[in-house]
Each structure stands twice: as structure tokens, then as C-alpha cells.
PyMOL CGO cylinders between C-alpha atoms (Angstrom):
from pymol import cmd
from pymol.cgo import CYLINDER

trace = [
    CYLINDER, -11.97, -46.94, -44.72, -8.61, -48.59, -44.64, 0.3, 1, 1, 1, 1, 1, 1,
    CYLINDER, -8.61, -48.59, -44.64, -5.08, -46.91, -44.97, 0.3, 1, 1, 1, 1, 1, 1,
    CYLINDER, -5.08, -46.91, -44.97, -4.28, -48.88, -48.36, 0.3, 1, 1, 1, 1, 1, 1,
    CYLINDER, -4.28, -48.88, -48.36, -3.45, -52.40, -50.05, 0.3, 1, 1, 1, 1, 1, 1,
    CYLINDER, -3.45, -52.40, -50.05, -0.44, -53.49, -51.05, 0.3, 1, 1, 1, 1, 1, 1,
    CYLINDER, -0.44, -53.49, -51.05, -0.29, -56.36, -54.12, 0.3, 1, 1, 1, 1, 1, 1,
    CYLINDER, -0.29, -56.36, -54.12, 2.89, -58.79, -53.90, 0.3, 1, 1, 1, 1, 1, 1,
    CYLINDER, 2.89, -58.79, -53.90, 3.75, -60.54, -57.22, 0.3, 1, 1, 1, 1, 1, 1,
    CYLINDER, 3.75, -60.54, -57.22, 6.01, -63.73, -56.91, 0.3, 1, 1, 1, 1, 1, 1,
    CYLINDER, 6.01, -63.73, -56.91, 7.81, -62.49, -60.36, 0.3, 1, 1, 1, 1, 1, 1,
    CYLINDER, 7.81, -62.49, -60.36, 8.99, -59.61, -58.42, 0.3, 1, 1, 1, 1, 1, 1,
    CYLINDER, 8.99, -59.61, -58.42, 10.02, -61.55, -55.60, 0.3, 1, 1, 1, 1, 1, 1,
    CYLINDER, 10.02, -61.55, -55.60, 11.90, -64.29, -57.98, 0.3, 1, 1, 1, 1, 1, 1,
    CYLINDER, 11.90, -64.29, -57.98, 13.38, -61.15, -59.88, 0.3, 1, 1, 1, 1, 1, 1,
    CYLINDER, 13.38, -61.15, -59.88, 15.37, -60.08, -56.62, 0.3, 1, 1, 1, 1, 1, 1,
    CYLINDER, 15.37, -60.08, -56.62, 12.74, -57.00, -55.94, 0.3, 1, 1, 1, 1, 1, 1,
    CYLINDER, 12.74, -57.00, -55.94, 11.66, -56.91, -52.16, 0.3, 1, 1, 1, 1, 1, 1,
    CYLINDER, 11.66, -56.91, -52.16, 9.75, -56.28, -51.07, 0.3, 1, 1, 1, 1, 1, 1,
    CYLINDER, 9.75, -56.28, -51.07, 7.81, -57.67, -54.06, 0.3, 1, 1, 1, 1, 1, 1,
    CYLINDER, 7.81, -57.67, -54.06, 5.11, -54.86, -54.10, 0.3, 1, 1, 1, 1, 1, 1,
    CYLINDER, 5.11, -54.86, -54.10, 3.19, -54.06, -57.81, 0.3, 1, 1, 1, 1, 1, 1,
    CYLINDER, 3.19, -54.06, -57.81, 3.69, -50.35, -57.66, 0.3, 1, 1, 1, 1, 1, 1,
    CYLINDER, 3.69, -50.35, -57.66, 1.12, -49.83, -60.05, 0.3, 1, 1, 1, 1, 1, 1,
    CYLINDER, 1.12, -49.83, -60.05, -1.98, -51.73, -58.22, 0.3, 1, 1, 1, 1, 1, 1,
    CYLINDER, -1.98, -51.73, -58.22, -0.85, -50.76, -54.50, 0.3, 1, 1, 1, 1, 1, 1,
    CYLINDER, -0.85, -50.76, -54.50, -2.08, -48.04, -53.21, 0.3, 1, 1, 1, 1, 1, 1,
    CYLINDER, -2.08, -48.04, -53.21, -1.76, -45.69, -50.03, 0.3, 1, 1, 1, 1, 1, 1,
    CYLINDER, -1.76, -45.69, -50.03, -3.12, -42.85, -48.22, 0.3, 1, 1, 1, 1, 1, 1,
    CYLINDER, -3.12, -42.85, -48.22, 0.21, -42.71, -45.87, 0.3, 1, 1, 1, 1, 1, 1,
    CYLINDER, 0.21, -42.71, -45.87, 2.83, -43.22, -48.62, 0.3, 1, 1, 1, 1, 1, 1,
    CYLINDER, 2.83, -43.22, -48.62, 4.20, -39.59, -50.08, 0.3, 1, 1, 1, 1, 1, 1,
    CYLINDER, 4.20, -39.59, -50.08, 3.32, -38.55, -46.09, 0.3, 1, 1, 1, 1, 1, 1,
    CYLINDER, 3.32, -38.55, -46.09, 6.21, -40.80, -44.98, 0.3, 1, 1, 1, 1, 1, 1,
    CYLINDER, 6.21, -40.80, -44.98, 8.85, -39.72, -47.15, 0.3, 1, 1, 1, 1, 1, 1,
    CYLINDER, 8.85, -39.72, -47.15, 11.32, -36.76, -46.80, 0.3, 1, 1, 1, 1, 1, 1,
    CYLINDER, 11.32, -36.76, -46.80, 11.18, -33.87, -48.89, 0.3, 1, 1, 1, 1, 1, 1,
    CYLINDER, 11.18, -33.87, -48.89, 14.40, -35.02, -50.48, 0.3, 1, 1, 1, 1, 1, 1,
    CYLINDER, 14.40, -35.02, -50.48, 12.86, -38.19, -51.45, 0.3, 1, 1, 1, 1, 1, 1,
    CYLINDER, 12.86, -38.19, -51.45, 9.48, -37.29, -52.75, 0.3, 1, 1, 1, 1, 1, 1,
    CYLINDER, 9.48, -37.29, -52.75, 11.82, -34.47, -55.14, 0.3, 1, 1, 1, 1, 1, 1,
    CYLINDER, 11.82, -34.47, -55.14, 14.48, -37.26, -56.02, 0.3, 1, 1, 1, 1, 1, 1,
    CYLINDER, 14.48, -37.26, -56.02, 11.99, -40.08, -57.06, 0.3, 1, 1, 1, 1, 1, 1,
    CYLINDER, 11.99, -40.08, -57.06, 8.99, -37.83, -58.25, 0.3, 1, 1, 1, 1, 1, 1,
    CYLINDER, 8.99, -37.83, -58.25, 7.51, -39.83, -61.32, 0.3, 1, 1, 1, 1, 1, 1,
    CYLINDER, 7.51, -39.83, -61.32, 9.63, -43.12, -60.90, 0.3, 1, 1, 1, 1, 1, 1,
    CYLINDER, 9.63, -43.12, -60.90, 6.44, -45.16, -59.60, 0.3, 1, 1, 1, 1, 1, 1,
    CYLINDER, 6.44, -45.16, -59.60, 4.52, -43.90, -63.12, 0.3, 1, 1, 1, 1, 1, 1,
    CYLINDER, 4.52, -43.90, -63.12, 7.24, -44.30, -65.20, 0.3, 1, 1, 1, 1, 1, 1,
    CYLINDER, 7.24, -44.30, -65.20, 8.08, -48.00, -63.47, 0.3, 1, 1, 1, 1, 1, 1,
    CYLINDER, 8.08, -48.00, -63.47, 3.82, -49.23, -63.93, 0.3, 1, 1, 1, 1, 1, 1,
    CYLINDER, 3.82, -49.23, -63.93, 4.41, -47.89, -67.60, 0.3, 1, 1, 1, 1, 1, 1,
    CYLINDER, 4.41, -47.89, -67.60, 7.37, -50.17, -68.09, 0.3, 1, 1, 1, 1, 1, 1,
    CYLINDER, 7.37, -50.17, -68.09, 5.94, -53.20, -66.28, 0.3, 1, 1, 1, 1, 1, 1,
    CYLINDER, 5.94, -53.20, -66.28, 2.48, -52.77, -68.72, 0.3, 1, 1, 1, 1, 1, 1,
    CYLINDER, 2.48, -52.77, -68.72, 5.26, -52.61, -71.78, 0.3, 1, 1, 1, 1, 1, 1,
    CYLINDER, 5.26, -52.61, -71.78, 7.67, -55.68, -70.32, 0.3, 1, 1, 1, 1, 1, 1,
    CYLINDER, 7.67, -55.68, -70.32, 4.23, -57.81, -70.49, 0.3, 1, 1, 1, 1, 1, 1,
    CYLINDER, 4.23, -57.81, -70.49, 3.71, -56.97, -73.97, 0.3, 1, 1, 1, 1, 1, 1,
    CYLINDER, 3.71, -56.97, -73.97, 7.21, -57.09, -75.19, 0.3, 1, 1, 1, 1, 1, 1,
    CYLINDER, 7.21, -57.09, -75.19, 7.37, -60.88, -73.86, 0.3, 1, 1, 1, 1, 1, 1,
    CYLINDER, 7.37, -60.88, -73.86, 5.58, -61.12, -77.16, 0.3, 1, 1, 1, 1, 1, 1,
    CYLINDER, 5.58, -61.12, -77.16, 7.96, -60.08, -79.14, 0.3, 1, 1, 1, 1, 1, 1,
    CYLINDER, 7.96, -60.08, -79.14, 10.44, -56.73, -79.48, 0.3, 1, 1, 1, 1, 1, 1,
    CYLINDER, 10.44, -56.73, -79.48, 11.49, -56.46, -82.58, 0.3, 1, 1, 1, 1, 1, 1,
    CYLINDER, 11.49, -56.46, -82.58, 8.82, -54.64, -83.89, 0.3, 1, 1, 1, 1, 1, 1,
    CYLINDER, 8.82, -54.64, -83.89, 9.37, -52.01, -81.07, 0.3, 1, 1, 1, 1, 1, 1,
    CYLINDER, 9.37, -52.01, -81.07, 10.44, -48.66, -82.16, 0.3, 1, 1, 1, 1, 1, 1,
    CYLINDER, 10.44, -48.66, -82.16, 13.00, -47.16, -80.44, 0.3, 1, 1, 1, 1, 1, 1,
    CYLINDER, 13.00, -47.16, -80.44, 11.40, -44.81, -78.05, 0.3, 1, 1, 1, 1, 1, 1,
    CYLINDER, 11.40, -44.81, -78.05, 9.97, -48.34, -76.57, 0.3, 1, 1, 1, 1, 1, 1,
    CYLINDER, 9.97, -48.34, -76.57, 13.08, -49.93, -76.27, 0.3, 1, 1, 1, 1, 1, 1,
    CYLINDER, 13.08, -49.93, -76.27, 14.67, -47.13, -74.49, 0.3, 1, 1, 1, 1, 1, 1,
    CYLINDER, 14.67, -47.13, -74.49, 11.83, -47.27, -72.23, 0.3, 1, 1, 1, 1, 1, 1,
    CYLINDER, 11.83, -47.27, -72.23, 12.16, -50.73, -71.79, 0.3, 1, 1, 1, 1, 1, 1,
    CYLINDER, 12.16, -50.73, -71.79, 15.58, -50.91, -71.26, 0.3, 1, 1, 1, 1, 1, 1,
    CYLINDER, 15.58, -50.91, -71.26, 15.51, -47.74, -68.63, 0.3, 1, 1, 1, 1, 1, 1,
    CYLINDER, 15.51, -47.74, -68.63, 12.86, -49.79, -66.46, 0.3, 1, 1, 1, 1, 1, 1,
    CYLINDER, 12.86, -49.79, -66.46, 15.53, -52.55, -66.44, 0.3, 1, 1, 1, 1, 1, 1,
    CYLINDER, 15.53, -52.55, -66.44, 17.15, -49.98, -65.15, 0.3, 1, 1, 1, 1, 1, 1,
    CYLINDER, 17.15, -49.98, -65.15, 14.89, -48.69, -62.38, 0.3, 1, 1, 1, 1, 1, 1,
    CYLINDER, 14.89, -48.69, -62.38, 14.00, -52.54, -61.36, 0.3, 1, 1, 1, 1, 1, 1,
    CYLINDER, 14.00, -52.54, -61.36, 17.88, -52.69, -60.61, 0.3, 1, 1, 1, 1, 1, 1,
    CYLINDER, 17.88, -52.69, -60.61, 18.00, -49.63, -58.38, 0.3, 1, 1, 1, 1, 1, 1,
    CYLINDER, 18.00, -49.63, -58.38, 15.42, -50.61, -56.86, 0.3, 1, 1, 1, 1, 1, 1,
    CYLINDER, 15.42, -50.61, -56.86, 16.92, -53.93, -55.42, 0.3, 1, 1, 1, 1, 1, 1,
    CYLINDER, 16.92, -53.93, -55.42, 18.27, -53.94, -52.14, 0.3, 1, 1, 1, 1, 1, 1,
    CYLINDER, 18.27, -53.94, -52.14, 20.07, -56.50, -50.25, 0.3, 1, 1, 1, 1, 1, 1,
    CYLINDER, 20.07, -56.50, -50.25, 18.50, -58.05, -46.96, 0.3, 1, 1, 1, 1, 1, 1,
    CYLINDER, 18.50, -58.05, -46.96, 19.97, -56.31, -44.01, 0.3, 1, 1, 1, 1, 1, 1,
    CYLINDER, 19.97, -56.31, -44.01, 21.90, -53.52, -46.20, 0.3, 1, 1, 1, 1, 1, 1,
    CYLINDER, 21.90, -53.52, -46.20, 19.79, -50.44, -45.61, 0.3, 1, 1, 1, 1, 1, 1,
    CYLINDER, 19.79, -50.44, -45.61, 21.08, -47.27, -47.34, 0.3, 1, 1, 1, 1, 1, 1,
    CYLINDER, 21.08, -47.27, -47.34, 21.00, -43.99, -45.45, 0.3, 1, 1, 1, 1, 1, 1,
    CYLINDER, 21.00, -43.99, -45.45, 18.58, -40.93, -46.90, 0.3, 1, 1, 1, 1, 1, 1,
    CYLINDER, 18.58, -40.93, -46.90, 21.55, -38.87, -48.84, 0.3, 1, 1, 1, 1, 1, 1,
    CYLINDER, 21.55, -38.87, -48.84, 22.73, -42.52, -50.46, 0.3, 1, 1, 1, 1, 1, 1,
    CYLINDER, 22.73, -42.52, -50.46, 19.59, -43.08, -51.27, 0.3, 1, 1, 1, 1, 1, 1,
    CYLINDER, 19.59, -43.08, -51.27, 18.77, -39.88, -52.91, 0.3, 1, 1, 1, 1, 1, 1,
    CYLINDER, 18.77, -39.88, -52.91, 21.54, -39.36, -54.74, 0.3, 1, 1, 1, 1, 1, 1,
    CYLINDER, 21.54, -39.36, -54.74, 21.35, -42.98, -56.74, 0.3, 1, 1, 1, 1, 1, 1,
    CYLINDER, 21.35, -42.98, -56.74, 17.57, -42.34, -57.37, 0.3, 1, 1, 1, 1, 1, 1,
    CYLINDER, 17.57, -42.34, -57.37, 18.09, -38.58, -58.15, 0.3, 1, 1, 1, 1, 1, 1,
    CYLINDER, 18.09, -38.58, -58.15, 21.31, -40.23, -60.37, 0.3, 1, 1, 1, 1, 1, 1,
    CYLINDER, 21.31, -40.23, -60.37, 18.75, -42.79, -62.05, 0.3, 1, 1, 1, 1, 1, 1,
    CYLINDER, 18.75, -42.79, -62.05, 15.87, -40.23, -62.23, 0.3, 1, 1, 1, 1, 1, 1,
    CYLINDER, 15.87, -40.23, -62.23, 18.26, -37.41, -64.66, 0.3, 1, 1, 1, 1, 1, 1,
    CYLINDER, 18.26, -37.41, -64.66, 19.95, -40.59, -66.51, 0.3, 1, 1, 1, 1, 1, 1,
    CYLINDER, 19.95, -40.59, -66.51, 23.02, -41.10, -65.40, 0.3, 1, 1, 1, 1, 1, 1,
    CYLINDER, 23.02, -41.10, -65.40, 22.61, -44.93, -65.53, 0.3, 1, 1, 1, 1, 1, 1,
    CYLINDER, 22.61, -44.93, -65.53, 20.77, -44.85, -68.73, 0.3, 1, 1, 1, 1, 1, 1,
    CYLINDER, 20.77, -44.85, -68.73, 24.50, -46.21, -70.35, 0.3, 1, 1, 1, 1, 1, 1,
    CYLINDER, 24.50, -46.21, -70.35, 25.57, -48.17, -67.93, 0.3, 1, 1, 1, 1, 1, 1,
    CYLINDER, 25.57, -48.17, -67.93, 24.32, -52.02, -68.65, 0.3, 1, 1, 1, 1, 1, 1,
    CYLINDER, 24.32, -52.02, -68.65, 21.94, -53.39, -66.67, 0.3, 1, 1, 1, 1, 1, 1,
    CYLINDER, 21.94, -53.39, -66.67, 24.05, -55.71, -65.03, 0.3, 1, 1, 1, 1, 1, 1,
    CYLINDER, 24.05, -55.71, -65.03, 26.57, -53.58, -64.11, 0.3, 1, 1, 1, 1, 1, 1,
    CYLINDER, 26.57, -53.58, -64.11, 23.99, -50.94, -62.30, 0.3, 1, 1, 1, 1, 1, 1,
    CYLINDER, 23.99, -50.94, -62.30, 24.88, -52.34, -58.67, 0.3, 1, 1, 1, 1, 1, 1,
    CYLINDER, 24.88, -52.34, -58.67, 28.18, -51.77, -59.31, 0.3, 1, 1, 1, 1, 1, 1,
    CYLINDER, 28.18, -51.77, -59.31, 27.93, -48.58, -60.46, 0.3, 1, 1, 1, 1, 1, 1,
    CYLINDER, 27.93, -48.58, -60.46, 25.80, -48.13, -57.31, 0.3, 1, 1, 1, 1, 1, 1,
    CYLINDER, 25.80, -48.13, -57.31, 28.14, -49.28, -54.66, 0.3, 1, 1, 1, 1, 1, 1,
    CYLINDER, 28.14, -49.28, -54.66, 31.21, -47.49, -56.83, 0.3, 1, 1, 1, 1, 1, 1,
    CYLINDER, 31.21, -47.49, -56.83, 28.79, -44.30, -56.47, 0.3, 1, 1, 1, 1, 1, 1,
    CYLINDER, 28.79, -44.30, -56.47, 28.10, -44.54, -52.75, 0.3, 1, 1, 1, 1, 1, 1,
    CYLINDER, 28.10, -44.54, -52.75, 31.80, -45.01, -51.78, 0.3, 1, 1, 1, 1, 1, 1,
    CYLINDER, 31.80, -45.01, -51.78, 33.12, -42.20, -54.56, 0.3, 1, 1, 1, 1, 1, 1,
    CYLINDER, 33.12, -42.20, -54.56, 30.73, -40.03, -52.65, 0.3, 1, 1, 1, 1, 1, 1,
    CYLINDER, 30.73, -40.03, -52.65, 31.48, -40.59, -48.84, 0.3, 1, 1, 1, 1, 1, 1,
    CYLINDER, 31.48, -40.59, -48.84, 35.31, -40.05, -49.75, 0.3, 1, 1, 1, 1, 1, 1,
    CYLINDER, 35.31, -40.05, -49.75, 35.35, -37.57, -52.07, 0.3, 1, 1, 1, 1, 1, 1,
    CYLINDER, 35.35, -37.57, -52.07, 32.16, -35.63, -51.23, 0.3, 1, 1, 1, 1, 1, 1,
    CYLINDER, 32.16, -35.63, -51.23, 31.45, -35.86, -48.09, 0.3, 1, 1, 1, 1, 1, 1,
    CYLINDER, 31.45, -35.86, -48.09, 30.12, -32.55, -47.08, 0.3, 1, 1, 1, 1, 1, 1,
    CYLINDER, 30.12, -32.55, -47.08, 27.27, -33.22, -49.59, 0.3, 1, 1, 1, 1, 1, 1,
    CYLINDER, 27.27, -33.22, -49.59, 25.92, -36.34, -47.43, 0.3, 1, 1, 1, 1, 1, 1,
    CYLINDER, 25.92, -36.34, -47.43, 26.29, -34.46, -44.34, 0.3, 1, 1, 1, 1, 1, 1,
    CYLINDER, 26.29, -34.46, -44.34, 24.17, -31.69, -46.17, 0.3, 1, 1, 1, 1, 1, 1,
    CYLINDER, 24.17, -31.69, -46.17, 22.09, -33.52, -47.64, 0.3, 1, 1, 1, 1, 1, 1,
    CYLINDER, 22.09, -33.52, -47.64, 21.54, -35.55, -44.50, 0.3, 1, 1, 1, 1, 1, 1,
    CYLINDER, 21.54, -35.55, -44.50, 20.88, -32.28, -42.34, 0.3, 1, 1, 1, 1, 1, 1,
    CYLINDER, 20.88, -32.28, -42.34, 18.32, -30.57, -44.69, 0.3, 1, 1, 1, 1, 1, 1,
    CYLINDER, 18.32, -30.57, -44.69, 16.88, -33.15, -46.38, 0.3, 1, 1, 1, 1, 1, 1,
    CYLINDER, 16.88, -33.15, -46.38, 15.36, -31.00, -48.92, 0.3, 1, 1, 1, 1, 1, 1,
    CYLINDER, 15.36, -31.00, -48.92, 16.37, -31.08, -52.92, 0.3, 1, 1, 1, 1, 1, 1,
    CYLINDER, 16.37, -31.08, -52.92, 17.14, -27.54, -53.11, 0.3, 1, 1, 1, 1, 1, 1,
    CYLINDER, 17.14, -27.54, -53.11, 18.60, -26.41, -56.48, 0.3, 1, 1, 1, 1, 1, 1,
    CYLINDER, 18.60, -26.41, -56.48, 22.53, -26.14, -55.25, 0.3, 1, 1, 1, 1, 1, 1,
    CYLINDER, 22.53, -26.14, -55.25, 22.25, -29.32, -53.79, 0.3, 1, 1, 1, 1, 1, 1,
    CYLINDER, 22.25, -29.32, -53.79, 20.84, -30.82, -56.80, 0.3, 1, 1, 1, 1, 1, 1,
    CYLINDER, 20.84, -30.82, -56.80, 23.69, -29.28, -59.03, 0.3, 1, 1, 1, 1, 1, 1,
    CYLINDER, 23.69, -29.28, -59.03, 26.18, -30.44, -56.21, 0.3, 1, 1, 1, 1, 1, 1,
    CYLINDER, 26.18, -30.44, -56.21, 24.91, -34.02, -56.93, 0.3, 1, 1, 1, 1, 1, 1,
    CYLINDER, 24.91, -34.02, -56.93, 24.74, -33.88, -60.36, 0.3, 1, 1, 1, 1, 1, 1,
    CYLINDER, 24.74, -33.88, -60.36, 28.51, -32.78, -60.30, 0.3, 1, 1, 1, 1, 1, 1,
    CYLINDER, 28.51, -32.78, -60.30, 29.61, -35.25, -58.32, 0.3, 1, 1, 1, 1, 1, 1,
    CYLINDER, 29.61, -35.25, -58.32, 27.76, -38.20, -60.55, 0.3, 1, 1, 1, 1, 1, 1,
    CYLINDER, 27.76, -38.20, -60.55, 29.00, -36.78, -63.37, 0.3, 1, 1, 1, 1, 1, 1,
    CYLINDER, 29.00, -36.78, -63.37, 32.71, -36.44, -62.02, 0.3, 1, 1, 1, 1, 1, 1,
    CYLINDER, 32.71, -36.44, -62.02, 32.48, -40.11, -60.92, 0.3, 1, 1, 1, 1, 1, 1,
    CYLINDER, 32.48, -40.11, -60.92, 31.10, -41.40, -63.89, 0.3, 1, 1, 1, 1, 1, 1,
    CYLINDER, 31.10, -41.40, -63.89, 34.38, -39.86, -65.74, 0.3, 1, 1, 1, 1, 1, 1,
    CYLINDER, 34.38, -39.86, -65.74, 36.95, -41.56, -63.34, 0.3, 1, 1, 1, 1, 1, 1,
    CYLINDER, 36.95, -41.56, -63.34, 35.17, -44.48, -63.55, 0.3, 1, 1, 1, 1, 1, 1,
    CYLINDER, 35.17, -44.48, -63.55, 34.05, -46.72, -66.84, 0.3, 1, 1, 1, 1, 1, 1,
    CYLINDER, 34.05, -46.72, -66.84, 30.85, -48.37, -66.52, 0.3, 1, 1, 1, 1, 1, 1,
]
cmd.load_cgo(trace, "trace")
């Protein structure tokens, strides 16, 4: 009996993703153990939802113009998700940043913001929040659970940012 395998894919790893783990062969027993309630609320789904767009991106290299729409939008949210998912060596986020962008990604907040600009939008996100909303991270921080008025609180302040802010 072992604890779980992880599969590492240099396309990740060339892509900027690191670690360079294939979500959708990986497996653990400890995984959804290890994470705070907040977390296992905020990204609930995203590992599906990322294998399903790494099974399309292999059959869109084919072609995507005979894609219908639905597809594309899937396609181009995954773009998405690979994005937020990047995270620079040595720049760990704390749990409420962390949240928050996920939760932000997860309700589709990002979904109009181009993929290029999505680290922007992140690091624009994470410093709107710690001045303006401060009392959120600190909650968020201190009962790291997704209750219902936090989750309004955040989607709020995303949505408030996203209107001072053009991305």
C-alpha cells in the first residue's frame, strides 16, 4: 500500500507550471486531508475541470476551428486555470491570497481577462485586497472556513476591484 504517485510531465514544467504534476494521473490518499477547509471549498472541482481541459488541449492541437463554442470557452478557461496555477520560485502566497484568486477563478472573474494578463490581474488583486480589505484576510486567515458571508465578502471585493481596475 503506498500513500500515492505523482506523474511529472516536462510540457508542464517548460509551460512555467511547478511543480509539473499531471493532475489527472496523480493520485493521493493524503491530498484533500492536507488542505484547509477554505481551500478544499475555494478549489472544489478545479482538478476535474483542469484533466478535462488538458484531454481537450491534446485534441485541439489538431485543429480548433471546428470547435463549437462551449469547447472554446472551455479551452480558453483552462488557459486560464494553468495561469493561476503558476507560481514563482520562492513567492509563496499566504491561505486568504490564495483562496480568494482560486475562489476569484473558480466563480469567473478571470474568465475576461486575457490570458496573459491573468498574473497581473493576480498581483493587482492581492495588493487591492491587503489595502483596501484587509479585515477579510485577517478573517479569512483566522477561520479558514468558506462560510457564505465570507464568500459574498470576497466576491464583493473582486468585483469592486475588477471595476477600478481594466483588465
Amino acid at each position: 500500500i503506498t500513500d500515492g504517485q505523482i506523474f511529472l510531465e516536462s510540457d508542464l514544467f517548460n509551460s512555467g507550471i511547478r511543480p509539473a504534476i499531471n493532475v489527472g494521473l496523480s493520485v493521493s490518499r493524503v491530498g484533500s486531508a492536507a488542505q484547509t477547509k477554505i481551500m478544499k471549498s475555494a478549489s472544489s472541482g478545479l482538478k476535474g475541470e483542469h484533466a478535462q481541459f488538458r484531454e481537450l488541449q491534446a485534441f485541439a492541437q489538431f485543429g480548433t476551428s471546428d470547435l463549437d463554442a462551449a469547447t472554446r470557452r472551455q479551452l480558453e478557461r483552462g488557459l486560464r486555470v494553468n495561469e493561476v496555477l503558476k507560481q514563482g520560485q520562492f513567492q509563496p502566497l499566504d491561505l486568504a491570497e490564495e483562496s480568494i484568486v482560486i475562489l476569484a477563478l473558480k466563480e469567473g472573474f478571470l474568465d475576461d481577462v486575457a490570458v496573459e494578463k491573468v498574473g497581473d490581474f493576480e498581483a493587482g488583486l492581492r495588493s487591492y485586497l491587503s489595502s483596501n480589505h484587509p479585515e477579510l484576510m485577517q478573517k479569512i486567515e483566522a477561520e479558514r472556513v468558506l462560510s457564505d458571508e465570507i464568500a459574498e465578502q470576497i466576491r464583493s471585493a473582486v468585483k469592486s476591484f475588477k471595476d477600478t481596475v481594466p483588465y
